[in-house]
DOLUM-774915 format. One record per residue (C-alpha): x, y, z. Coordinates in steps of 0.001 Angstrom, whole numbers, plus 500000, padded with zeros to 6 digits. Example, Ala and Ser with C-alpha at 12.3 -4.5 7.8 and 13.67 -1.06 7.14 Angstrom:
2
   east  north     up
 512300 495500 507800
 513670 498940 507140
//
This chain:
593
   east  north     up
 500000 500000 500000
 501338 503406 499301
 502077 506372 501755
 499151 507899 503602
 500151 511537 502060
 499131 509275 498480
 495932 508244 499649
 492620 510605 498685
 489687 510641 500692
 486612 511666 498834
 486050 515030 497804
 483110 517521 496632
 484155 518541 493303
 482707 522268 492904
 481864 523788 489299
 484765 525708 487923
 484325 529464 488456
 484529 532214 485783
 488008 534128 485985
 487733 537774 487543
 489867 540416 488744
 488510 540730 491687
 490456 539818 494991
 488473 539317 498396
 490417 539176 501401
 489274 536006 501955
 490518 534690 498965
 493955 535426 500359
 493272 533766 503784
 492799 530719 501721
 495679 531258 499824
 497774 530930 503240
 496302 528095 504523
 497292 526291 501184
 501160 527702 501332
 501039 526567 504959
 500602 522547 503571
 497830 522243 505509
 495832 518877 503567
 492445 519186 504928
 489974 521703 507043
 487386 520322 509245
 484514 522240 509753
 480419 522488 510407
 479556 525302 508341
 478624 529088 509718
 477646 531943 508647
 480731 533911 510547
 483751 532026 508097
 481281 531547 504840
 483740 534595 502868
 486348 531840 503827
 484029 528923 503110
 483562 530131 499299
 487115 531050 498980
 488197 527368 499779
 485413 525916 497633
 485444 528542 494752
 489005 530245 494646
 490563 527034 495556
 488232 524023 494101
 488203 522485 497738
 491588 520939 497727
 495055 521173 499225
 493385 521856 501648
 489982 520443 501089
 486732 520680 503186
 485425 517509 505278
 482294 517947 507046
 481396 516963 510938
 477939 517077 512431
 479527 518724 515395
 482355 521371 515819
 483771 518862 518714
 484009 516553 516097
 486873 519112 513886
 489123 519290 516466
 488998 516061 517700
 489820 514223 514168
 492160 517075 513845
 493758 515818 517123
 493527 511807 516189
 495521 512958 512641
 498311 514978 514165
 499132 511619 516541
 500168 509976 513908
 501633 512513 510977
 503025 515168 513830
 501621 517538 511585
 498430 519983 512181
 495245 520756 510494
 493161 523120 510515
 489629 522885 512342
 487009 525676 511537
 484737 526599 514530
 481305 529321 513543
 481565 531984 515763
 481517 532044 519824
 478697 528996 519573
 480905 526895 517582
 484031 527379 520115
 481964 526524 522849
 481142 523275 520999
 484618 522239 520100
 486174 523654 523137
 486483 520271 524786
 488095 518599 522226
 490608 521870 522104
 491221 520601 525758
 492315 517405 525078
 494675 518486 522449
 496309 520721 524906
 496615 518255 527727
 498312 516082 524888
 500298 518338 523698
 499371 518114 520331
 499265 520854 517483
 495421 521937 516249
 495100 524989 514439
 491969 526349 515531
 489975 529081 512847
 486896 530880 513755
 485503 533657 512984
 482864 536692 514840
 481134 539613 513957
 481150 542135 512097
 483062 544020 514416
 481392 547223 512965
 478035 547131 514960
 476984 548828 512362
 477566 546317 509457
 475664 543701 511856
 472232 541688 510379
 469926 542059 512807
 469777 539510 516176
 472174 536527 514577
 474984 539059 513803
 474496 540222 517170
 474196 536974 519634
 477429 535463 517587
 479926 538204 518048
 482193 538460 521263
 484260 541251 522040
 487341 538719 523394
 485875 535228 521260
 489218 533737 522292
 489217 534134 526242
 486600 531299 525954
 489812 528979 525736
 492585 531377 526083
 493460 529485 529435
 493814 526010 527457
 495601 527105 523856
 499278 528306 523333
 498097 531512 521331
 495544 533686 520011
 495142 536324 517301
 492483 538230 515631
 493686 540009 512885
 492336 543007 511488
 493828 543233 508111
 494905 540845 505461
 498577 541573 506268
 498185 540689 509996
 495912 537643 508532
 498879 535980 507052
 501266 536952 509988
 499067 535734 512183
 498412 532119 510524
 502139 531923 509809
 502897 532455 513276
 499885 530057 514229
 501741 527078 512976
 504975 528229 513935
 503778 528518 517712
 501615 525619 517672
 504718 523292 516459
 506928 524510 518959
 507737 522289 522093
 505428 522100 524353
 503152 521440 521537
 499348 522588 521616
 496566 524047 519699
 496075 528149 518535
 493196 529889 517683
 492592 532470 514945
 489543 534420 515010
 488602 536183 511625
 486434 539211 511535
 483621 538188 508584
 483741 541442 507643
 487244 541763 507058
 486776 538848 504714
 484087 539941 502665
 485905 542935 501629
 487470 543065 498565
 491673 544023 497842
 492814 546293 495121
 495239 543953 493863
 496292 540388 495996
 498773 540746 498175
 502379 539466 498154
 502889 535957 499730
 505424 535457 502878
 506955 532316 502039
 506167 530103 504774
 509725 528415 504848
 511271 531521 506097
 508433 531357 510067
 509234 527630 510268
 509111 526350 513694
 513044 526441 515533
 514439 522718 515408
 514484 521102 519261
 516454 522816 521495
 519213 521081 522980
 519876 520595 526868
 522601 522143 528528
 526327 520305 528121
 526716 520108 531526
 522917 518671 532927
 524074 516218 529990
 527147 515499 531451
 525784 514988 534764
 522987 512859 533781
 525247 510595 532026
 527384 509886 535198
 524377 509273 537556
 523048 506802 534761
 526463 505275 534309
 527129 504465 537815
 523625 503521 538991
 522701 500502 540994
 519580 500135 539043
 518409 502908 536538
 514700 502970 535322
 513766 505033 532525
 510274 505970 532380
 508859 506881 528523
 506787 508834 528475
 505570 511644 525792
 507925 511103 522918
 507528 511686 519066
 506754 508955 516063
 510025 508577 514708
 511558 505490 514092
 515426 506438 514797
 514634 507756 518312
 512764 504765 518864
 515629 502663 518053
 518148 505065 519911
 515848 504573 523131
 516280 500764 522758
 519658 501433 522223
 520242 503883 525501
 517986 501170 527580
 520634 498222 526415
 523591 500350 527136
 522349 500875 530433
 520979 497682 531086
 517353 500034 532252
 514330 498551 533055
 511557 500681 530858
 507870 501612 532373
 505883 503361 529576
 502004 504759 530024
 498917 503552 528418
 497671 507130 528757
 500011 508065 526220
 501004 506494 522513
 503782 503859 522603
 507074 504644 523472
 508729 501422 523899
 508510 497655 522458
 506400 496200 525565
 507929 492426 524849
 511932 493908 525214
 513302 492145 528044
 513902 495649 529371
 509882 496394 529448
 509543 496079 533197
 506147 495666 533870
 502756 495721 531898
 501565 499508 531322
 498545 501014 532428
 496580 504339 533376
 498515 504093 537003
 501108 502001 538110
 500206 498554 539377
 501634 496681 541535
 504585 495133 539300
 505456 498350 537895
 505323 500444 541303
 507825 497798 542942
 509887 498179 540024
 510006 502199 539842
 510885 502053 544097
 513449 500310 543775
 515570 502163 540996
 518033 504352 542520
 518518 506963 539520
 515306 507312 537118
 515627 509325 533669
 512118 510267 532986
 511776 511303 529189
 509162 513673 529704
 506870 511350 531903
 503004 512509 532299
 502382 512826 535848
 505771 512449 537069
 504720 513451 540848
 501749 511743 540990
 504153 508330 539786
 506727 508823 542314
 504062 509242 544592
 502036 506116 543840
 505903 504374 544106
 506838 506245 547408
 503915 506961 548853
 504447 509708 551832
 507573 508726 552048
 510686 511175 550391
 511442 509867 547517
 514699 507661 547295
 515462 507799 543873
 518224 510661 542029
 515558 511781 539292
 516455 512725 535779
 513489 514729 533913
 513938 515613 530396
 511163 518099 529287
 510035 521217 528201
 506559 520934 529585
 506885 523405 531961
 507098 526329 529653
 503240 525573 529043
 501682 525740 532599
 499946 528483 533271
 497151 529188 536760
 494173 527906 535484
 494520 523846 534307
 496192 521705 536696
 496900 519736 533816
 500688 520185 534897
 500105 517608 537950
 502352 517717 541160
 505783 519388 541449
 508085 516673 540964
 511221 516016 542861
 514069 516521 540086
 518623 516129 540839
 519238 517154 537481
 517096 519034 534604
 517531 518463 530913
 515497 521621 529374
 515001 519751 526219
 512450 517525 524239
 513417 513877 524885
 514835 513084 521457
 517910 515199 521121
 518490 514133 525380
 518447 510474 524568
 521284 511219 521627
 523354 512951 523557
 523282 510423 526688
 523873 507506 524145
 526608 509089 523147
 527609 509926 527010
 526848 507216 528774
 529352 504332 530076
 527388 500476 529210
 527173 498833 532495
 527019 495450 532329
 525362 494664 535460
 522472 492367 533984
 518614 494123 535180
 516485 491704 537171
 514265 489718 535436
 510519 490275 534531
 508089 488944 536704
 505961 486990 535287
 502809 487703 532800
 499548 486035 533706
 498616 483153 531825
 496719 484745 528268
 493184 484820 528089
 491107 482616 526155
 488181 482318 524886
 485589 480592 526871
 481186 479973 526069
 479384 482516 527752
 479855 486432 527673
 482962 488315 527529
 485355 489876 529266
 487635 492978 528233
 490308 489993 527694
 488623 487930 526262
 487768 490469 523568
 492018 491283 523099
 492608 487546 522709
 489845 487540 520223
 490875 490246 518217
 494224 489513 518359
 493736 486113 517009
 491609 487739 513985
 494018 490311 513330
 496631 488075 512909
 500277 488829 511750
 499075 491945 509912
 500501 495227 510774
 497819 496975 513199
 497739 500497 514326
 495378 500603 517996
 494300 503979 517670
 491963 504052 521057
 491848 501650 523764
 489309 501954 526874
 489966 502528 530731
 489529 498806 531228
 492298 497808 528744
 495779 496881 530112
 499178 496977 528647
 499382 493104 529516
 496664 492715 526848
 498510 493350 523579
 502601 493603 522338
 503712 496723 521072
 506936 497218 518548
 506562 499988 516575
 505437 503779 516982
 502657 503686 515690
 501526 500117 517285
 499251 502629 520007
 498209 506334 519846
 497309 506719 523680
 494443 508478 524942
 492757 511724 523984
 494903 513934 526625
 491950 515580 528692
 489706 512192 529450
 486914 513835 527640
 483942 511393 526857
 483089 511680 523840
 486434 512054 521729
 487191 508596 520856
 485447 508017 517695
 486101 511612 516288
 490054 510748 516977
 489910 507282 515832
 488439 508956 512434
 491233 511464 512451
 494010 508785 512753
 492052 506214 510300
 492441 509054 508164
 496034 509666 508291
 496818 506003 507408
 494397 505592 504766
 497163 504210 502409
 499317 502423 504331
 500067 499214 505220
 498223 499122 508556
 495299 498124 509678
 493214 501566 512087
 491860 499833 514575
 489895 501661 517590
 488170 499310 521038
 486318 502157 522652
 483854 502219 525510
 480094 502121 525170
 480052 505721 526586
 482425 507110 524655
 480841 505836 521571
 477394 507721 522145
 478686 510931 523278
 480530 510997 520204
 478677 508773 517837
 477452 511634 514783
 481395 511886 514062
 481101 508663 512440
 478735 510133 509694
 482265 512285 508485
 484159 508604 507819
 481205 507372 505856
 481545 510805 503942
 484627 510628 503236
 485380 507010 502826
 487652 506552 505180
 488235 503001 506384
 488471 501869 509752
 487234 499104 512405
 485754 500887 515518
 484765 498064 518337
 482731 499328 520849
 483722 497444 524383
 479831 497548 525500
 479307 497103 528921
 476646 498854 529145
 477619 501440 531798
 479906 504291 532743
 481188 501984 534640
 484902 503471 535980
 481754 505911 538082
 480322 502418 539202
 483951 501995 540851
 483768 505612 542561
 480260 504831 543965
 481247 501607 545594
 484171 503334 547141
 481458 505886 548637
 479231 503230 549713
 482250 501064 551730
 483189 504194 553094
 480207 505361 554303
 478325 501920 555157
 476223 501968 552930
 474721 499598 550685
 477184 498400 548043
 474746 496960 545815
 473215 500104 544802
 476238 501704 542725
 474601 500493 539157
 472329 503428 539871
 472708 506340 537734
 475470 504595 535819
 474221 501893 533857
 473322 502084 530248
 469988 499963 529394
 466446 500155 530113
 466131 500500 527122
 469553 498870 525787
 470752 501210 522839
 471463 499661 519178
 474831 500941 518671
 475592 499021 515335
 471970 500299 514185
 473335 504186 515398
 476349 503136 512822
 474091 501704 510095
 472054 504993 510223
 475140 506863 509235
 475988 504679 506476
 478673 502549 508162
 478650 498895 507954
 477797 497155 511526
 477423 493787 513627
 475814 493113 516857
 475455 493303 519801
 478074 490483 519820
 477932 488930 523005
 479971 485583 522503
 483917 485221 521854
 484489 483228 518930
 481294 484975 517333
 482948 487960 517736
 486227 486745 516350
 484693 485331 513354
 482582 488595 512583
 485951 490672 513537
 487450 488840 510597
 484593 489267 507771
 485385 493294 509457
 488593 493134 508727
 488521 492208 505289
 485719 494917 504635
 487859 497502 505938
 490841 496223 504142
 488167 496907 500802
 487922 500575 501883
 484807 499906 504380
 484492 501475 507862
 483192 498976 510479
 481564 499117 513859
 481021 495875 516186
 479473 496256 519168
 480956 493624 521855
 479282 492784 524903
 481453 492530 527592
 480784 492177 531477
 481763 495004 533966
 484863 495272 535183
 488496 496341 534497
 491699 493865 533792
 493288 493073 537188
 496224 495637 536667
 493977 498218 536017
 491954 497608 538888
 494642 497539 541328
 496210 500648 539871
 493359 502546 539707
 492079 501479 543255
 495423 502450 544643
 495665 505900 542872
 492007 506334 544904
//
């Protein structure tokens, strides 16, 4: 299969428009989204961006970038967000007004908890009361639209002229691509783009407001780093947000061999180490269990390549205890905290401070760093796998099941649910896992999973998504957009039938207050009636089984989905699974409580 930038999704070819002279300033907004390489646009359409909405249809025959329509602004970000995971490079969502940045400004949320690049365009007004319609001009115009999520972006503009139009999406992309990643937000005036130019203006070439190339840490935090890892009784390194490339995957391999590390990596976040190396300590998760915690107390130096949560990890190792460990952090996460989103977790305890992305660190310690040949300890043991058994499912189970119908093709697991475990499923390559959505916002798994689906349409892997029940229906119209656009994908929909991680929190109330446990289904379950999700996916135009409740039903329908999607088909199952969370999961996840 060829390259995903090869692969077209379907596009809305518009009638060729008569040549004119005449330039609106719209017309050259568009014209610098297309210098900026920016492939596609997501957008619900509004009245506040349609100057900008004809100029990409009509001025630029909606492509490069080209339009793709969501039922939900949410939606535009979010597949925006689910794209960038696996290129590392942005697109551009389109949000109407102050209503439409309300809409998406969850998903702009999650991006910036995951520190990934969205470029976020909207639009208000008129500014000029006086060019205002009546009552819709009126209710959709903000004096500050961007304070809405100024507290949770990187940067805002809103330009008043075409010249500070350009600057400001040049310098969009440039910002948003800069370490700590995250997502902007330009806010065009519809007034300024319904008004025409004299002539169009000169293009900045966009080469010339590239981002800077990572910095690098300081020679002597380098030098330091090296000679605690060098002469450390047992080093752990703990990988944690790291890019998609393939040499910095092999030189963190290469930096855990020299060192003879053990590795912990994070489900919450996309893969960032092969999980069957010797060196892979313990099985990830969404907290440390109890494998992984004894593992990170006893290392005596830790280099933590920009770890989410690094406090709260320690913590859940050391408890109220000081920690014992000489900690390494390498990251430049800090630059992006800020007094509103505690999204920068605890103050960690760190002996010496690489101010750098974790890529050029790693290089330089390879290069630094003595091998010691002290052999690590050896892996405690995996629990037996899971098979399949008569009767309903469980969340392993379903892995085994797919796993089996997958087979030795090359898969890319673009969501997994709270209840999945890193003991589950092998990873050995980038883009093997994508993490989570960042924020934990409901809702964002399928838009994401369509944004990723779409950035490998074309290659040789195989988008696969296991989401929860709940996630599925808070975010189920995003599904229409990859039935729109033909983009293939298998979307499984873990179905317990209940918001179930709240189940959890309610029995936790009900021990600690003496009260009756058997009443924490209420309020959280999903039934009464019982939803048809694959008829929800059907109604969209998506291809569907179930509800699936059996194993090797669901295998066997798992592999007639397979080979649709491998014919350019996008595919929901909904699996039936009982309640409950792998047995790593649970422990972390009680302990963290």
């Amino acid at each position: 299969m060829n390259d995903h930038n090869t692969a077209q999704v379907r596009r809305d070819i518009p009638i060729p428009s008569t040549p004119n002279t005449t330039v609106w300033c719209s017309d050259a907004i568009a014209d610098m989204l297309r210098e900026l390489d920016i492939p596609y646009v997501l957008l619900n359409p509004g009245a506040s961006f349609r100057g900008l909405h004809d100029s990409i249809v009509n001025h630029l025959g909606n492509e490069n970038p080209q339009m793709i329509v969501v039922l939900h602004e949410e939606h535009a970000v979010a597949i925006a967000h689910g794209y960038t995971k696996v290129t590392g490079k942005p697109l551009a969502a389109i949000l109407h007004s102050n209503v439409g940045l309300m809409h998406g400004s969850m998903a702009i949320f999650d991006a910036w908890v995951d520190r990934v690049p969205v470029i976020v365009l909207g639009a208000t007004g008129p500014v000029d009361a006086a060019k205002r319609r009546p009552w819709i001009d009126w209710i959709h115009t903000a004096q500050d639209q961007a304070a809405l999520v100024r507290h949770f972006i990187k940067w805002d503009s809103q330009p008043a002229s075409i010249g500070a139009a350009q600057e400001a999406l040049l310098r969009a992309k440039q910002i948003a691509t800069t370490a700590p990643q995250g997502p902007v937000y330009v806010c065009f005036d519809a007034a300024l783009q319904e008004s025409k130019l004299s002539e169009a203006p000169p293009r900045p070439d966009p080469r010339r407001y590239l981002a800077p190339p990572p910095a690098q840490p300081a020679d002597e935090q380098v030098r330091l780093a090296a000679e605690l890892l060098s002469k450390a009784r047992r080093p752990v390194i703990l990988a944690g947000r790291v890019n998609r490339d393939t040499v910095a995957w092999k030189q963190r391999i290469e930096l855990a061999e020299k060192l003879n590390a053990e590795v912990l990596t994070d489900m919450k976040i996309g893969c960032a180490f092969p999980t069957a190396h010797p060196l892979h300590a313990a099985p990830s998760g969404h907290f440390l269990n109890p494998s992984s915690r004894a593992v990170l107390r006893s290392a005596d130096v830790v280099l933590s390549l920009d770890w989410l949560d690094l406090a709260g990890t320690l913590k859940q190792a050391w408890e109220d205890e000081p920690v014992g460990s000489q900690v390494i952090q390498v990251s430049v996460d800090h630059y992006n905290h800020n007094g509103w989103s505690m999204d920068h977790q605890g103050l960690p305890p760190v002996d010496v401070f690489l101010a750098s992305e974790p890529e050029p660190a790693v290089a330089l310690l390879l290069q630094q760093v003595s091998p010691r040949t002290t052999p690590a300890p050896a892996r405690a043991p995996l629990s037996p796998a899971a098979v399949s058994a008569p009767g309903a499912m469980t969340v392993p189970t379903l892995a085994a099941s797919l796993r089996r119908a997958v087979g030795d093709q090359k898969v890319c697991l673009m969501r997994l649910p709270l209840s999945w475990s890193g003991d589950l499923w092998d990873f050995d390559h980038p883009l093997d896992f994508l993490g989570y959505d960042g924020g934990g916002g409901i809702g964002s798994g399928p838009g994401m999973a369509i944004g990723s689906a779409l950035a490998l349409k074309g290659t040789d892997r195989l988008p696969v998504a296991v989401i929860g029940d709940g996630d599925y229906m808070m975010g189920v119209n995003a599904l229409w957009t990859a039935a729109n656009a033909k983009i293939p994908m298998l979307l499984v929909v873990s179905n317990n039938r209940s918001f179930f991680n709240d189940e959890l929190h309610q029995e936790r109330m009900a021990r600690q207050r003496n009260r009756p446990v058997e009443n924490r289904w209420i309020g959280q379950r999903i039934d009464n009636p019982e939803p048809d999700l694959a008829m929800m996916a059907r109604a969209q135009g998506l291809t569907s089984f179930g509800p699936i409740e059996d194993a090797a039903e669901f295998e066997r329908v798992a592999r007639e989905a397979i080979a649709l999607v491998e014919g350019g088909a996008t595919v929901v199952i909904d699996a039936i699974v009982k309640t409950g969370y792998s047995p790593s999961m649970t422990a972390g996840l009680t302990r963290a409580d």
